[in-house]
N, C-alpha and C positions, 0 to 999 in steps of 0.2 A: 865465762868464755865458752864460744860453742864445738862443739867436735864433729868434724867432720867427714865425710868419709870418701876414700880413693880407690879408683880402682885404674888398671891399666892399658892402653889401649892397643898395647902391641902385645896377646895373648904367647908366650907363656909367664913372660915375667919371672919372678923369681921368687922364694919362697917369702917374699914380703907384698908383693903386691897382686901375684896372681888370682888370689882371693879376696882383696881389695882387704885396707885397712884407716884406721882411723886414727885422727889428729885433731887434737885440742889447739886452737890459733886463735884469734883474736879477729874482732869481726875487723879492723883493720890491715892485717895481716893480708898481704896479695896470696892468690889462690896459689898450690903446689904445682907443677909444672912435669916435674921429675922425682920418680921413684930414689928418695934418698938411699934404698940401699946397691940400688943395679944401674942405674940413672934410664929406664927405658921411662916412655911418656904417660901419663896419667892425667886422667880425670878427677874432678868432684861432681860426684852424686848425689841425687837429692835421697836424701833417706828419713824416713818416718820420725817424729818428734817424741821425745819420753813426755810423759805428761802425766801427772799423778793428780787420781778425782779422787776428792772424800778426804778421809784419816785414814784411808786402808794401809798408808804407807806407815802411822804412829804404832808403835810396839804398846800395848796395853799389860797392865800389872800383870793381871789374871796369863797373859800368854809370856810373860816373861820368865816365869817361876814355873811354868808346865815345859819352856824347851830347856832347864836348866839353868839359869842364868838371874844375876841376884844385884836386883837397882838397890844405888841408896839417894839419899837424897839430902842435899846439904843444910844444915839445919845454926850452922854461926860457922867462924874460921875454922879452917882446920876441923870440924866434927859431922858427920854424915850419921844420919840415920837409915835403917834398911826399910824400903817400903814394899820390897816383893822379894822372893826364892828365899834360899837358903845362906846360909851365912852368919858372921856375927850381927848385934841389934843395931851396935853402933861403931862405928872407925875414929878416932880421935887422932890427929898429929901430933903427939906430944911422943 
């Protein structure tokens, strides 16, 4: 679903729309009309697209275990192996 963002057309608005805010709807979902929390008028804005190029966005072993933080990786039911940071080797369910 895409989120989109509001801002208001009658300036001051209220401490929810005067700096415009954002809502997750459904591309079928009719556009908002009124500020849900004051009822004054609003817009939707066309606003910039998030868009992720490359892997920069994948966390890598090597950076996982440098900011603290400890992957395991599941290795049958219930049993995890650690494959980065600190921690025990293995986690079992039993």
């Amino acid at each position: 679903m895409p989120i989109y963002e509001y801002v208001t057309d009658t300036p001051p608005g209220c401490a929810v729309c005067c700096y415009g805010f954002d809502v997750m709807q459904r591309l079928s979902d009719p556009a908002l009309t009124q500020c849900p929390a004051c009822g004054s008028t609003i817009h939707r804005v066309l606003a910039a697209p998030h868009v992720v190029s490359g892997q920069s966005h994948v966390l890598h072993e090597k950076h996982i275990a440098k900011h603290g933080f400890t992957q395991y990786r599941r290795v049958a039911k219930g049993q995890y192996e650690k494959t980065a940071g600190k921690g025990p080797d293995t986690i079992s369910g039993d």
